[in-house]
C-alpha positions in Angstrom: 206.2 1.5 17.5 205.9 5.4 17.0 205.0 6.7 13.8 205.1 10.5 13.0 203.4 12.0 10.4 202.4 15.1 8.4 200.2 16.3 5.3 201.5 19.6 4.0 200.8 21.5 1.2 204.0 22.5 -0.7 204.3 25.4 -2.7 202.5 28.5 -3.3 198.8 28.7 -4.8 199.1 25.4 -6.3 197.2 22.3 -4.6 199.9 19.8 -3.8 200.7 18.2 -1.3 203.3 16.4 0.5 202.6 13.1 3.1 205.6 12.0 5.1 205.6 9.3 7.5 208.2 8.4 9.8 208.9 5.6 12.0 210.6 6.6 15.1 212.8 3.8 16.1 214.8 3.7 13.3 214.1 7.1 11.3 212.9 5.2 8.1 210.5 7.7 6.0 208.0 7.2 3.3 206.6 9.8 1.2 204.0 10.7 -1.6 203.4 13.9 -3.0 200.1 14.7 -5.1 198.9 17.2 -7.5 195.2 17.4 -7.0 194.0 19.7 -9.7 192.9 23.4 -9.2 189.4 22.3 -8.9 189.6 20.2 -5.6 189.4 21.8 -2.3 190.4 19.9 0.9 188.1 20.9 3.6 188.6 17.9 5.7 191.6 16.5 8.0 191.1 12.7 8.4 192.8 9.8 11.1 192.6 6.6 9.5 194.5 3.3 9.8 193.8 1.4 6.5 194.2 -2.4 6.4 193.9 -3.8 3.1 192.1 -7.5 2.8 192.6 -8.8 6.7 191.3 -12.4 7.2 192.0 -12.1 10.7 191.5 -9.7 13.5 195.3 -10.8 14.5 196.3 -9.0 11.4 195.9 -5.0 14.0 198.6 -4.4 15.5 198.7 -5.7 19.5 197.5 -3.3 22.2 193.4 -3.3 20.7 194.1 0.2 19.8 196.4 2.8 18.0 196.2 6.3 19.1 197.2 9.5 17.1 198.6 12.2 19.6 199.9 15.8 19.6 197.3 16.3 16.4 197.9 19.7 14.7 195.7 21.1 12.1 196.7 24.4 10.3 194.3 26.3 8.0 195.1 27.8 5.1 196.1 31.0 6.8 198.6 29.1 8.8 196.3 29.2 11.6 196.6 26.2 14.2 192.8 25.6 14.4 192.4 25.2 18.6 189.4 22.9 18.5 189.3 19.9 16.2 185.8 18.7 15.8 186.4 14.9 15.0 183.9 12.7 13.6 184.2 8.9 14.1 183.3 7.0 11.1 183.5 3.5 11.7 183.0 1.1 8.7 183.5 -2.4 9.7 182.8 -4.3 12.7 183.9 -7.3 13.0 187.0 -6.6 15.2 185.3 -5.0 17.9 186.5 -1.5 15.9 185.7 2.1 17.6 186.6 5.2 17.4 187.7 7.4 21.2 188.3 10.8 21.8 190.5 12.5 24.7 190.0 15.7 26.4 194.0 16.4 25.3 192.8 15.9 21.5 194.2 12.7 21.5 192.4 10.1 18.8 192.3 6.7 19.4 191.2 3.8 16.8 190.2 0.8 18.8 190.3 -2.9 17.5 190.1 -6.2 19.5 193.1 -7.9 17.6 192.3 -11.3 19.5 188.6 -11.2 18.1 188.2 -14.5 15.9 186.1 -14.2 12.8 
């Protein structure tokens, strides 16, 4: 499956923001909109695939790896910033999880979802 998404902010000098995610086959969306307070600045883009309480590797998605492609980041100016420095921050281990980078900007989070624990 193909899911798009995007973290905007909405309006105009306030800090809100606006996460949409959609899944391709079938169109269905999901959103959440937050209000972080004046005094929080975002200076960080982040990829992450969040499982919540896995007992099992089998839990991933097959394929041992999901890859985010045709990543955009925009500053504040409405810039597209050319060269997003990623950097992989891998917290868990036990199913074989990584982090790869492509030339294209391309991120991939790797997982052995056949690992047994």
């Amino acid at each position: 499956d193909e899911l798009v998404g995007t973290m905007s902010k909405v309006g105009g000098g306030n800090n809100t923001w606006l996460t949409t995610s959609t899944l391709s086959r079938t169109n269905e969306s999901s959103t959440y909109q937050s209000d972080l307070g004046e005094d929080k600045k975002i200076d960080a883009a982040y990829l992450t695939m969040e499982g919540m309480i896995l007992y099992s590797c089998a839990a991933y998605p097959g394929g041992n790896g999901t890859t985010f492609t045709d990543n955009i980041l925009v500053d504040g100016r409405k810039n597209v910033v050319e060269r997003i420095k990623w950097e992989p921050i891998v917290k868990h281990s036990e199913c074989k999880q990584g982090v790869q980078f492509a030339g294209n900007g391309d991120v991939s989070l790797l997982y052995d979802a056949t690992t047994t624990n």
